[in-house]
Z-matrix of the N, CA and C atoms (Angstrom, degrees):
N
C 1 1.464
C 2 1.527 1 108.59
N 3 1.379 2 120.57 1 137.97
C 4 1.381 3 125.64 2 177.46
C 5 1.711 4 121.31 3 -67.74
N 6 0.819 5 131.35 4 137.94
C 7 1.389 6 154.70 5 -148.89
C 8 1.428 7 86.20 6 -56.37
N 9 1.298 8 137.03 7 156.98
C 10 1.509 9 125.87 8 -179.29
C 11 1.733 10 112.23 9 83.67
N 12 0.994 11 110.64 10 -54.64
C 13 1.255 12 138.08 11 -140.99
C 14 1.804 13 108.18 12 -55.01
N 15 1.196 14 97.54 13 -50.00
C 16 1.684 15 106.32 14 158.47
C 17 1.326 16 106.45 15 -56.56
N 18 1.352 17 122.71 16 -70.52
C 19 2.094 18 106.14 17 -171.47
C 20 1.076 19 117.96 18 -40.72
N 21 1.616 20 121.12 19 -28.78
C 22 1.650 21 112.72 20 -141.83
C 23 1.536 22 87.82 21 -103.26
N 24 1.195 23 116.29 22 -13.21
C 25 1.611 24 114.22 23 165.19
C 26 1.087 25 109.28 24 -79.98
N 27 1.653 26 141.53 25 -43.62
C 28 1.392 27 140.89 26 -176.87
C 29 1.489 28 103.59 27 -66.32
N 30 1.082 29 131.82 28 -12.03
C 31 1.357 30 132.99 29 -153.64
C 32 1.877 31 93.56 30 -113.66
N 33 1.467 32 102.38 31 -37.90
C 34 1.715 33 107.96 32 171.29
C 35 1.422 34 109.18 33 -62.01
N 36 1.483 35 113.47 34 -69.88
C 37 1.420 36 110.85 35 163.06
C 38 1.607 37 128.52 36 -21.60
N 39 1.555 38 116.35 37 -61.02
C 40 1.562 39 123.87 38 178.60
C 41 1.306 40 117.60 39 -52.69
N 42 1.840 41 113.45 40 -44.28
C 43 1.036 42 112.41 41 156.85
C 44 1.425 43 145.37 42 -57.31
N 45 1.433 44 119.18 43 -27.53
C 46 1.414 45 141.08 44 -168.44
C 47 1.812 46 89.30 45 -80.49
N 48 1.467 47 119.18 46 -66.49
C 49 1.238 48 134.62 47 163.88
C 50 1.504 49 107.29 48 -19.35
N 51 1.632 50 136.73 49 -98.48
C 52 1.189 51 131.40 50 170.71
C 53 1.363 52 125.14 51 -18.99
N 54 1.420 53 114.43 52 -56.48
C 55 1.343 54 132.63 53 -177.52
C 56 1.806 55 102.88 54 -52.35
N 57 0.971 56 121.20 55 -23.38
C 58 1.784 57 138.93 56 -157.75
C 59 1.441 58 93.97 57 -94.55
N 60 1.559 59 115.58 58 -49.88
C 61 1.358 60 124.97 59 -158.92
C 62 1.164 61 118.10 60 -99.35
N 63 1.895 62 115.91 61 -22.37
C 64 1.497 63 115.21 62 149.00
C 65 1.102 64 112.42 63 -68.78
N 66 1.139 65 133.51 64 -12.18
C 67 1.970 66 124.58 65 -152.13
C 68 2.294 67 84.57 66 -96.00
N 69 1.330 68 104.86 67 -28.60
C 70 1.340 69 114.56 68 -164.89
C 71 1.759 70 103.20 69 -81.02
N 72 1.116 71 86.40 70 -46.26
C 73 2.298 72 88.80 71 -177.70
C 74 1.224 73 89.79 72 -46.13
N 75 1.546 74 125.81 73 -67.67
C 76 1.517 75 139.81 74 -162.92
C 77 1.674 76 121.07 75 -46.19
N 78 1.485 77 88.46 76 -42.58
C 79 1.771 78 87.40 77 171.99
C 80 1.541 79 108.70 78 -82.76
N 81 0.909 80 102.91 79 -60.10
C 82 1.902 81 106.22 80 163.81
C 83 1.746 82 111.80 81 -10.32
N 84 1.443 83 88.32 82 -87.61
C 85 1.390 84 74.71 83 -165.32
C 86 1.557 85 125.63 84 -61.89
N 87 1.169 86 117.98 85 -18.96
C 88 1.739 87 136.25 86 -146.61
C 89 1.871 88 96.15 87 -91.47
N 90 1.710 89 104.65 88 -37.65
C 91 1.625 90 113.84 89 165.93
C 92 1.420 91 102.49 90 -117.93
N 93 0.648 92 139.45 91 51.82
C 94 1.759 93 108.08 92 169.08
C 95 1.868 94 117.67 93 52.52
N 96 1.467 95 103.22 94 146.96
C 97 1.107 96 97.64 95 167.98
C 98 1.846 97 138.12 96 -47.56
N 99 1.788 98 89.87 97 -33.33
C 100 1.407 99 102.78 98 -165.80
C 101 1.771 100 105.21 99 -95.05
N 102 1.364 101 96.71 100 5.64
C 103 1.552 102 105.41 101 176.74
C 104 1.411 103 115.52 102 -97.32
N 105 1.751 104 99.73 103 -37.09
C 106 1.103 105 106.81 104 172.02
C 107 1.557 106 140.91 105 -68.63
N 108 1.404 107 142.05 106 81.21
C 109 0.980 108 137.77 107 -150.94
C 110 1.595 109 119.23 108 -89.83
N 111 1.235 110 113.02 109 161.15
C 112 1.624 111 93.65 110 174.38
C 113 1.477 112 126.77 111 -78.31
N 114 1.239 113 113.68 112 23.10
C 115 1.697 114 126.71 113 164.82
C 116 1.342 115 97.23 114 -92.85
N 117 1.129 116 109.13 115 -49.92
C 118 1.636 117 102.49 116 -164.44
C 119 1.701 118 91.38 117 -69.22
N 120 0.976 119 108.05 118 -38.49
C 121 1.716 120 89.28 119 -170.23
C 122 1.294 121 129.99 120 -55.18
N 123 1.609 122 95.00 121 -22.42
C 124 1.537 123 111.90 122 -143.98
C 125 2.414 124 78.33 123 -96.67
N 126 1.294 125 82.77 124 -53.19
C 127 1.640 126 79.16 125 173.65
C 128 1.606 127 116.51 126 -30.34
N 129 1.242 128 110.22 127 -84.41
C 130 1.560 129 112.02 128 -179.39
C 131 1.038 130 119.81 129 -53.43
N 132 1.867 131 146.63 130 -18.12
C 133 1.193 132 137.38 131 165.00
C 134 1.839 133 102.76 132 -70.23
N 135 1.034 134 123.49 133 -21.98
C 136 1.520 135 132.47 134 -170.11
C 137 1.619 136 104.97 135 69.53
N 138 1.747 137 107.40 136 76.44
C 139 1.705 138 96.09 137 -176.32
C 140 1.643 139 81.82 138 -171.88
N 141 1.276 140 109.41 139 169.71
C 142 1.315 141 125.00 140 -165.19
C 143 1.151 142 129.04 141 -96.89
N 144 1.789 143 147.29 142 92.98
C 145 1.182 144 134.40 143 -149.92
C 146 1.016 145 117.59 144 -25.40
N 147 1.508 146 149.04 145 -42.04
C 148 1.015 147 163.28 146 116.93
C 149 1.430 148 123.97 147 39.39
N 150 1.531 149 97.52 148 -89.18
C 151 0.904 150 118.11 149 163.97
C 152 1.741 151 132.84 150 -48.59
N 153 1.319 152 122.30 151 -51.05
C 154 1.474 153 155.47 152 135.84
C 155 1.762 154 102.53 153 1.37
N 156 1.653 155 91.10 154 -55.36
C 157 1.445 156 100.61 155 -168.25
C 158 1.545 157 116.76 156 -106.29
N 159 1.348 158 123.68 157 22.27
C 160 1.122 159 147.27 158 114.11
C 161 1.314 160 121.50 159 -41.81
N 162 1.363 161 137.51 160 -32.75
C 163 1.064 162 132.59 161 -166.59
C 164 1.595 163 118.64 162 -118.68
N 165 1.311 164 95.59 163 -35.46
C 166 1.878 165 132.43 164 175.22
C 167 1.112 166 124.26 165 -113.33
N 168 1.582 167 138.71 166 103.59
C 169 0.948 168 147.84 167 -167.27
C 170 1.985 169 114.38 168 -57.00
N 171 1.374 170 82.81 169 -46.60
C 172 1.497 171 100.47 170 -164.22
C 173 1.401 172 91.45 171 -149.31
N 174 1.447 173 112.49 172 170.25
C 175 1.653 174 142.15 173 -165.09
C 176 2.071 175 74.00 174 -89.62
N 177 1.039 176 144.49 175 -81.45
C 178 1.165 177 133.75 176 163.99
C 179 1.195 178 140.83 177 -1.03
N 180 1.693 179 120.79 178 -54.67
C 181 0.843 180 141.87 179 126.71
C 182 1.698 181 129.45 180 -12.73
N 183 1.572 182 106.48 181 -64.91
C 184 1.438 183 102.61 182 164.20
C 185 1.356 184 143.67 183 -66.65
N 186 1.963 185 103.10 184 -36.23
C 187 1.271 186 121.28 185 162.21
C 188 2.067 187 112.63 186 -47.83
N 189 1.274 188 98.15 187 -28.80
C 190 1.747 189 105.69 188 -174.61
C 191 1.848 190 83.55 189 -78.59
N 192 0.815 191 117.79 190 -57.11
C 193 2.238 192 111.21 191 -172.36
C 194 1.192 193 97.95 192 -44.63
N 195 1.456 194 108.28 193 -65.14
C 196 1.838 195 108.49 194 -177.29
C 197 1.152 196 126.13 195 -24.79
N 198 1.291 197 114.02 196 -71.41
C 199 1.442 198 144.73 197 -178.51
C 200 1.241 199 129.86 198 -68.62
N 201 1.360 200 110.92 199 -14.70
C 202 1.743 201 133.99 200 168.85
C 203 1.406 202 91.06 201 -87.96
N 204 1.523 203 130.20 202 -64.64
C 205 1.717 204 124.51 203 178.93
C 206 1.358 205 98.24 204 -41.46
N 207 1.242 206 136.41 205 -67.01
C 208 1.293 207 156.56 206 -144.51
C 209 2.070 208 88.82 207 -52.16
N 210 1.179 209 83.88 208 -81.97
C 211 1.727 210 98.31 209 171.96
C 212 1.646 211 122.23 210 -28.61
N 213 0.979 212 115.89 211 -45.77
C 214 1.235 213 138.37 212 -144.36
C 215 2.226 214 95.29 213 -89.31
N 216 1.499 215 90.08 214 -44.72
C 217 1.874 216 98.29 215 -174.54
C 218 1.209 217 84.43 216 -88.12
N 219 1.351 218 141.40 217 -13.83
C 220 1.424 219 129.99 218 -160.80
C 221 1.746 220 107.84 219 -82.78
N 222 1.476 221 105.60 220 -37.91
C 223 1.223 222 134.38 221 -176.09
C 224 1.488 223 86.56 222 -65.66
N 225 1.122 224 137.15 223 -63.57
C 226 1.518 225 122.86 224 -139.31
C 227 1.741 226 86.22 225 -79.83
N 228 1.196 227 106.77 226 -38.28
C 229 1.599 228 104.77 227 -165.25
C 230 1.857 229 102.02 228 -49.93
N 231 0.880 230 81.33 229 -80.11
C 232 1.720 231 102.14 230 177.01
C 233 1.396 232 112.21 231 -33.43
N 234 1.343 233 138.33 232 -45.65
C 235 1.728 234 128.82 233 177.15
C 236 1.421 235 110.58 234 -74.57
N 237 1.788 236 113.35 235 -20.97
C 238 1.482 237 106.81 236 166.14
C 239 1.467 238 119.16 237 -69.48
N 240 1.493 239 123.50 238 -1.83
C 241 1.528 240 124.13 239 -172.22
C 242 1.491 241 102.52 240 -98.03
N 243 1.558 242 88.57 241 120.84
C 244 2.021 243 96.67 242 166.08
C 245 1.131 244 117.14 243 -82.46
N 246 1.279 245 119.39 244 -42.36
C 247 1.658 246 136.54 245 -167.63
C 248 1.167 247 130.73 246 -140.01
N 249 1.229 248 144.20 247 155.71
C 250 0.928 249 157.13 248 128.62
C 251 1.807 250 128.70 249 29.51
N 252 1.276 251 99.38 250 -62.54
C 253 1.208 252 143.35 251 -165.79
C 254 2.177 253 100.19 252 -80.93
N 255 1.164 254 89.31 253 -50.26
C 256 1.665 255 123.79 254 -177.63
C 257 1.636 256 88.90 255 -66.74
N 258 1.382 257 122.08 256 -73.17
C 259 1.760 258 123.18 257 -169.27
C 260 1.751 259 106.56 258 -53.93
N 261 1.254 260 115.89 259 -27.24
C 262 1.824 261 110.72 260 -163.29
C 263 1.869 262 84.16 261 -78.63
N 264 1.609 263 109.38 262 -42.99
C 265 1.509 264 101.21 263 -163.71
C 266 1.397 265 132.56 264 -52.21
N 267 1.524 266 87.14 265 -28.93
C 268 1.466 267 126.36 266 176.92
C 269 1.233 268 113.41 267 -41.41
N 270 1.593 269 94.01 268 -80.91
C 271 1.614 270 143.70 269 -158.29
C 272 2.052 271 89.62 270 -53.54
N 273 1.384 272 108.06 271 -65.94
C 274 1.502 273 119.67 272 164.57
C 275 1.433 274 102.77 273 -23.47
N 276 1.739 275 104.27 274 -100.41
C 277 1.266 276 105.76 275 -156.88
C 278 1.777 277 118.18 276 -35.32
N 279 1.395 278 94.02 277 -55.07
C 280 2.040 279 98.77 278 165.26
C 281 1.591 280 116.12 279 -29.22
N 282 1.194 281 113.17 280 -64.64
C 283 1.106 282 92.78 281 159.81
C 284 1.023 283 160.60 282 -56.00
N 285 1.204 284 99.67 283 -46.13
C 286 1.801 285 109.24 284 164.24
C 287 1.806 286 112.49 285 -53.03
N 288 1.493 287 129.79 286 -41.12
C 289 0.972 288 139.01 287 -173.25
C 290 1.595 289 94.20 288 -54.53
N 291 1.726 290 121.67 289 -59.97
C 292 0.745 291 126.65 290 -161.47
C 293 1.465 292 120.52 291 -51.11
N 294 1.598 293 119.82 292 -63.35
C 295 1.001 294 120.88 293 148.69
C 296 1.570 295 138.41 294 -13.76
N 297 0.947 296 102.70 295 -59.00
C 298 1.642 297 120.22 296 -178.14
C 299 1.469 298 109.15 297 -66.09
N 300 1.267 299 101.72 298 -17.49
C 301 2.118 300 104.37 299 167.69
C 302 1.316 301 101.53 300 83.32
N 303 1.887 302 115.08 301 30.00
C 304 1.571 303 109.01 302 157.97
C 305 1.155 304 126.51 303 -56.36
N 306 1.190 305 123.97 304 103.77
C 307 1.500 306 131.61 305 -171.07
C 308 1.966 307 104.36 306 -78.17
N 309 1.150 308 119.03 307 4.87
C 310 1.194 309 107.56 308 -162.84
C 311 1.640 310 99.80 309 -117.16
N 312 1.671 311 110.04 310 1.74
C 313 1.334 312 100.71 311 -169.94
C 314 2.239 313 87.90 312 -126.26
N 315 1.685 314 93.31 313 139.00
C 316 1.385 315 79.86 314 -164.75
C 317 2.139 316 115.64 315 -108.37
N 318 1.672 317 73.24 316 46.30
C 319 1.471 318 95.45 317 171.73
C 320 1.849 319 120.04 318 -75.72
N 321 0.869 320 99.83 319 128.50
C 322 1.829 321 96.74 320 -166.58
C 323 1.284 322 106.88 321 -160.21
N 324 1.684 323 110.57 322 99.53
C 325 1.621 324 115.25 323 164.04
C 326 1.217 325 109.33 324 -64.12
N 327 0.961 326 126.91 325 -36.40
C 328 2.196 327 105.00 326 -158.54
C 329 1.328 328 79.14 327 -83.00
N 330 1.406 329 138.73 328 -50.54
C 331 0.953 330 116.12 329 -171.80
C 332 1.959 331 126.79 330 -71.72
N 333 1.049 332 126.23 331 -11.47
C 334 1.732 333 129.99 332 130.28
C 335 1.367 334 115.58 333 -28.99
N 336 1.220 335 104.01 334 -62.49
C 337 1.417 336 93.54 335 -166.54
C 338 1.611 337 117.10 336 -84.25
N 339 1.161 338 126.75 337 -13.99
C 340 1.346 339 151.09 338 176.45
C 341 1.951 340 108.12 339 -52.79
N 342 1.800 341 89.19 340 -51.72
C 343 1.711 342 117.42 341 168.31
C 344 1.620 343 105.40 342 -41.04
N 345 1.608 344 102.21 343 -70.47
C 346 1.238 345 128.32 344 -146.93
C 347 1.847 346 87.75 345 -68.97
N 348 1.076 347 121.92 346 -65.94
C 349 1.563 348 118.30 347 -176.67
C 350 1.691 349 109.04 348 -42.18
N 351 1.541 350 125.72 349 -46.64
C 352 0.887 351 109.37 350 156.99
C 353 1.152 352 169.29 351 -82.77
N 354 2.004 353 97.90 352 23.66
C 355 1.153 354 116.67 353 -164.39
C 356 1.256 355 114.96 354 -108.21
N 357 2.046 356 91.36 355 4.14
C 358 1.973 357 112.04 356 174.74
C 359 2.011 358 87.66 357 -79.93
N 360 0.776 359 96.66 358 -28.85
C 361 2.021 360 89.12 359 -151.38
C 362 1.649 361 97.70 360 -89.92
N 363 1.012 362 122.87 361 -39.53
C 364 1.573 363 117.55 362 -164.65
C 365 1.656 364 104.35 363 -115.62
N 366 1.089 365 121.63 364 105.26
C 367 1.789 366 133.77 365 174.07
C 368 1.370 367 89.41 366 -57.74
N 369 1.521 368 146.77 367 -20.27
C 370 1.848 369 107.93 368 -177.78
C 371 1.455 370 103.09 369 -87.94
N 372 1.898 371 122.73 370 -22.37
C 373 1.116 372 114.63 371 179.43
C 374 1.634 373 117.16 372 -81.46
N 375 1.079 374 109.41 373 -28.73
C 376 1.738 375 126.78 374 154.16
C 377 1.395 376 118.59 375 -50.60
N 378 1.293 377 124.23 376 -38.83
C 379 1.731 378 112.93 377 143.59
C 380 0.943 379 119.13 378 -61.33
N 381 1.099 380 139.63 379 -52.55
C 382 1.611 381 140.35 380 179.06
C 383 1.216 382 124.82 381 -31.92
N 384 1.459 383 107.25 382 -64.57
C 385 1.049 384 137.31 383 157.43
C 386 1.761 385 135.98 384 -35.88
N 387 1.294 386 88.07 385 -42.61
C 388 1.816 387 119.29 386 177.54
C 389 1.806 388 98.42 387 -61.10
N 390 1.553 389 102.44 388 -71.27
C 391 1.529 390 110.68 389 -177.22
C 392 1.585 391 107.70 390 -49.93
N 393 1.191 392 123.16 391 -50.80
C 394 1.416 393 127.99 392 -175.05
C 395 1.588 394 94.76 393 -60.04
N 396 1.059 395 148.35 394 -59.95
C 397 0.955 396 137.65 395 166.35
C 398 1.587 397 130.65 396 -19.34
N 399 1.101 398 113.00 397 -51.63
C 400 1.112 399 136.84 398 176.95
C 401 1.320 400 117.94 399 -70.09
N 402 1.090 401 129.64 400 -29.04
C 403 1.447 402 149.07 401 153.26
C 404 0.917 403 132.39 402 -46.47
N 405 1.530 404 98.56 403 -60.98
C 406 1.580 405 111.43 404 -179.79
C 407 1.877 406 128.72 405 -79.27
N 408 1.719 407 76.52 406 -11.34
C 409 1.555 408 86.88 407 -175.40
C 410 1.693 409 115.72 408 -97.53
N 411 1.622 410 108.43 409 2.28
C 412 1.301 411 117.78 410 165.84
C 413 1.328 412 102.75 411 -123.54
N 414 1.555 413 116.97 412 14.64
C 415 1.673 414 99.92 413 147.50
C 416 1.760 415 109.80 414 -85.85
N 417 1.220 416 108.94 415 -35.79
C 418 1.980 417 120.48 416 -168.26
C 419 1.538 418 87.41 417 -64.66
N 420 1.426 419 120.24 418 -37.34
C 421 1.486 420 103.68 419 -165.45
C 422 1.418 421 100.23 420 -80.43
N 423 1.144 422 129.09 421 -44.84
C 424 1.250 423 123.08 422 166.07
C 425 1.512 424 125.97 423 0.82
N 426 2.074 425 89.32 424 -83.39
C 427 1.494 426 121.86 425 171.79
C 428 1.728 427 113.31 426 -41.24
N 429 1.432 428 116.41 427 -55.23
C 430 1.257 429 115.63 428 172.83
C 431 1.679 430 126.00 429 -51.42
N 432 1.453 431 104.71 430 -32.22
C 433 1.730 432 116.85 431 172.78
C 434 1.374 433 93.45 432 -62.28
N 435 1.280 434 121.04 433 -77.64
C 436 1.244 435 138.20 434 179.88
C 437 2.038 436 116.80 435 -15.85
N 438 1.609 437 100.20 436 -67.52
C 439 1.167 438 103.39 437 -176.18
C 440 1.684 439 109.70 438 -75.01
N 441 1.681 440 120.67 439 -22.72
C 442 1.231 441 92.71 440 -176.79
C 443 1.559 442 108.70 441 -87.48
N 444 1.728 443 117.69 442 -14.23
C 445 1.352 444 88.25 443 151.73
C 446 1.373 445 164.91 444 -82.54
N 447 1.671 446 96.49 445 9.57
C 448 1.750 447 119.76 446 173.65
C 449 1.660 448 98.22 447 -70.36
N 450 1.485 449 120.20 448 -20.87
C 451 1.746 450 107.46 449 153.24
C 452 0.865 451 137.75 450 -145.36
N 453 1.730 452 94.07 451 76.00
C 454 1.451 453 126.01 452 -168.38
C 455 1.411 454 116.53 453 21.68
N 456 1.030 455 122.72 454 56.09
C 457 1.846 456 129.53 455 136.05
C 458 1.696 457 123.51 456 -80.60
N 459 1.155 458 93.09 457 131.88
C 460 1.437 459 94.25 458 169.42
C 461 1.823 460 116.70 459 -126.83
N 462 1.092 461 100.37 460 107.35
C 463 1.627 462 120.55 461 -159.84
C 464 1.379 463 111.58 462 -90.14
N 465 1.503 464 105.02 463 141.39
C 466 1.765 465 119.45 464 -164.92
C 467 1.430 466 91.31 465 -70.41
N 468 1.257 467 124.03 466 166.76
C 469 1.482 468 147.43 467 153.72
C 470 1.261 469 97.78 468 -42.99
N 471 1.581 470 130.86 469 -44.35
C 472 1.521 471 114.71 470 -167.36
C 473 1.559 472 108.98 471 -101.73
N 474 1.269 473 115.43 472 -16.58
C 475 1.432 474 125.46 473 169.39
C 476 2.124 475 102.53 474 -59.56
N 477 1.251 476 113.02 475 -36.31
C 478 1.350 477 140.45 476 -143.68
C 479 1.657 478 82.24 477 -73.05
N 480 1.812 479 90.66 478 -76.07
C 481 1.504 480 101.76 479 -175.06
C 482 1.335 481 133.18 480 -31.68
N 483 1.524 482 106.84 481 -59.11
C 484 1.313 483 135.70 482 -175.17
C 485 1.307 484 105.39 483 -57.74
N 486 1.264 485 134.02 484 -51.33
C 487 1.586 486 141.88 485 -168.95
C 488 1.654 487 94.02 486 -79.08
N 489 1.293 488 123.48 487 -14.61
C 490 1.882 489 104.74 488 -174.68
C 491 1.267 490 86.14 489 -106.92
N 492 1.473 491 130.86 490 -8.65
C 493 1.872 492 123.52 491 163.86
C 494 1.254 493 106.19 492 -50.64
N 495 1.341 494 115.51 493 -69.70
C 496 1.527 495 126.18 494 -146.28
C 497 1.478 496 107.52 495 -103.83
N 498 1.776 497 120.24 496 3.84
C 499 1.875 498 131.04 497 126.12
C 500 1.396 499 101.64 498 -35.34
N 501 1.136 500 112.21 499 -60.00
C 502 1.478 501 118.14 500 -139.97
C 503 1.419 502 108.76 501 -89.51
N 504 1.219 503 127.47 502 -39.35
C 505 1.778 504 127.11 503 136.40
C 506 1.236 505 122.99 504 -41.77
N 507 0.646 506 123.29 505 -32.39
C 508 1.532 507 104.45 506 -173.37
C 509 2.096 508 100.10 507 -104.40
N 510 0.890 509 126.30 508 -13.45
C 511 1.298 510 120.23 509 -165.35
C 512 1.860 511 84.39 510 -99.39
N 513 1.236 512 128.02 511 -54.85
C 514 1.191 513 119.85 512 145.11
C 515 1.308 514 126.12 513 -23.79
N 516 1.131 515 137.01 514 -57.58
C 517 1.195 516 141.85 515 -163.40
C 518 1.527 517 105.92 516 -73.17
N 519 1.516 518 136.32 517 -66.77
C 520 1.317 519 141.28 518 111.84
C 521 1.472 520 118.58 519 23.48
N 522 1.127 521 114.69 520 -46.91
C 523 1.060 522 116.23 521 163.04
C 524 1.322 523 151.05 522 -63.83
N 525 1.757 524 108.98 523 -34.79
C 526 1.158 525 147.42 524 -144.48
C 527 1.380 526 74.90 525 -119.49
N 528 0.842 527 95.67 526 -83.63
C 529 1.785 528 102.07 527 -170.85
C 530 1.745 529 114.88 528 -20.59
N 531 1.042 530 117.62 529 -69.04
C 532 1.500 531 128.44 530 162.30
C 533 1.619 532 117.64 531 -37.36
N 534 0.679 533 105.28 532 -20.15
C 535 1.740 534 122.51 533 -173.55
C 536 1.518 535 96.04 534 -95.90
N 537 1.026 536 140.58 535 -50.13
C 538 1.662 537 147.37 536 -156.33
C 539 1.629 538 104.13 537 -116.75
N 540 1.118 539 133.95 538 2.09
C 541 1.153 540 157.25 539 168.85
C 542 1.414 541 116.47 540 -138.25
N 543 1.435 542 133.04 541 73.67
C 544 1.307 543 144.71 542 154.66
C 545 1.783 544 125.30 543 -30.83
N 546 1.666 545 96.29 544 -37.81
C 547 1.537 546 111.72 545 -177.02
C 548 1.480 547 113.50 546 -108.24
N 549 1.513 548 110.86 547 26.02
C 550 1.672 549 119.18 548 176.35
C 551 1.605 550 109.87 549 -70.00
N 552 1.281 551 139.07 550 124.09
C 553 1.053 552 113.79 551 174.64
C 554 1.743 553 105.60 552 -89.46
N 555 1.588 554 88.20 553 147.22
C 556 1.791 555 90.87 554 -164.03
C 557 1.769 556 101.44 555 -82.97
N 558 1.511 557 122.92 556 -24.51
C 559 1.266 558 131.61 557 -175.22
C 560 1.789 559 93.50 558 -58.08
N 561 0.965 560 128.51 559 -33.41
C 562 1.014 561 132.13 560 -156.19
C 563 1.424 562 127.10 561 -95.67
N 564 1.681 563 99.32 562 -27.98
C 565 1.411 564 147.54 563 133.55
C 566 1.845 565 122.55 564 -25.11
N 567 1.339 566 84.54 565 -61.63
C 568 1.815 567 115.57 566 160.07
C 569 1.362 568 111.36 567 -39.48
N 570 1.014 569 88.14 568 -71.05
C 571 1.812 570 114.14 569 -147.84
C 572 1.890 571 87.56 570 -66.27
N 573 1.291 572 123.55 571 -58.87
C 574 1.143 573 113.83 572 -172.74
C 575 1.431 574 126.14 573 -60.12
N 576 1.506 575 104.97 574 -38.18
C 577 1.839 576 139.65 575 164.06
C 578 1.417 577 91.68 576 -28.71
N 579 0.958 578 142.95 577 -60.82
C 580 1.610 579 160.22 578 -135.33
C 581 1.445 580 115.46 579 -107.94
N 582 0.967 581 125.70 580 -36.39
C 583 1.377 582 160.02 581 124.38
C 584 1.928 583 121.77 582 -4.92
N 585 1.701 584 79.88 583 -65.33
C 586 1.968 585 80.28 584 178.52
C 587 1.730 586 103.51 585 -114.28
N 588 1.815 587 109.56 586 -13.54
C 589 1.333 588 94.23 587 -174.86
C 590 2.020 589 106.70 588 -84.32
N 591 1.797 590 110.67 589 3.69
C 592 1.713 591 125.42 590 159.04
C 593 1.740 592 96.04 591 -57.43
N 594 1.016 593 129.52 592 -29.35
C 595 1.500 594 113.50 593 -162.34
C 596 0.922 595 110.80 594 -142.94
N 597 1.696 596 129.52 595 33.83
C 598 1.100 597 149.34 596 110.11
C 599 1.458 598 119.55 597 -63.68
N 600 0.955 599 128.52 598 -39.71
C 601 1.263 600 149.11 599 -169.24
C 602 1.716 601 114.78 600 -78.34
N 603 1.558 602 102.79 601 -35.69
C 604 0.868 603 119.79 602 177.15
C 605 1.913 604 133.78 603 -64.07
């Protein structure tokens, strides 16, 4: 094999891969998982079921790529947050990105919730799901350690818990909301975000 010759195949692959897993967010969210088939998937990536499944075992299979990417930017997002104040700015801009059809950021409510509906019906995506759970809820708790010590609190284990509960509702909630309300304004979203997570915080 010519010198190169291995990368530029690993690099074909990575590409073919993405191309698989954008073509998949897109059907996802736009049908549903159970709408979404692997024709249709394979349609909008422009490639051949075939092929697809060369790469992806199962429609399962991909939802696990998704959701591992998903995890993965979620992580970086989240250890950059000190406070409170820091998560609404976040939470905002995400949205707004989202909206606007940033294809480069792989933040996606309908598609969250798309996950979450199917994580009642199928136990392998309901594991998936389970661990991610678990993750995310000792990254928010994290953030909450974090922000109540930017003013100097130091919070019980059950003070701890309770405050990364009702993080996690409402940034959830926020979530959903935006998704089922197209014409929510998120600035506004903000402003309230900030509002009750002052006396949470408090």
């Amino acid at each position: 094999m010519p010198a190169g010759g291995g990368a530029k195949a690993r690099e074909r692959q990575e590409s073919q891969r993405v191309r698989i897993l954008e073509a998949a967010r897109k059907c996802f969210s736009e049908k549903g998982f159970h709408g979404a088939a692997m024709s249709a998937i394979a349609k909008e990536a422009g490639m051949s079921q075939g092929l697809i499944y060369r790469y992806f075992a199962s429609k399962a299979a991909i939802i696990q790529a998704i959701t591992e990417e998903q995890r993965a930017r979620r992580t970086q997002d989240l250890c950059a947050i000190a406070t409170f104040d820091d998560l609404v700015d976040k939470l905002v801009e995400k949205l707004h990105r989202w909206r606007a059809g940033d294809e480069d950021d792989t933040f996606d409510p309908a598609l969250f919730l798309e996950i979450s509906a199917e994580s009642s019906r199928d136990p392998e995506v309901a594991a998936m799901v389970a661990e991610q759970e678990r993750e995310i809820s000792a990254d928010f708790a994290d953030i909450v350690r974090r922000d109540a010590q930017s003013r100097g609190l130091e919070l019980s284990e059950e003070a701890l818990r309770c405050r990364t509960m009702t993080l996690r509702c409402l940034v959830d909630g926020v979530i959903t909301a935006c998704v089922r309300d197209p014409n929510m304004d998120c600035a506004q979203v903000g402003t309230s975000l900030r509002r009750v997570l002052a006396r949470l915080g408090a």
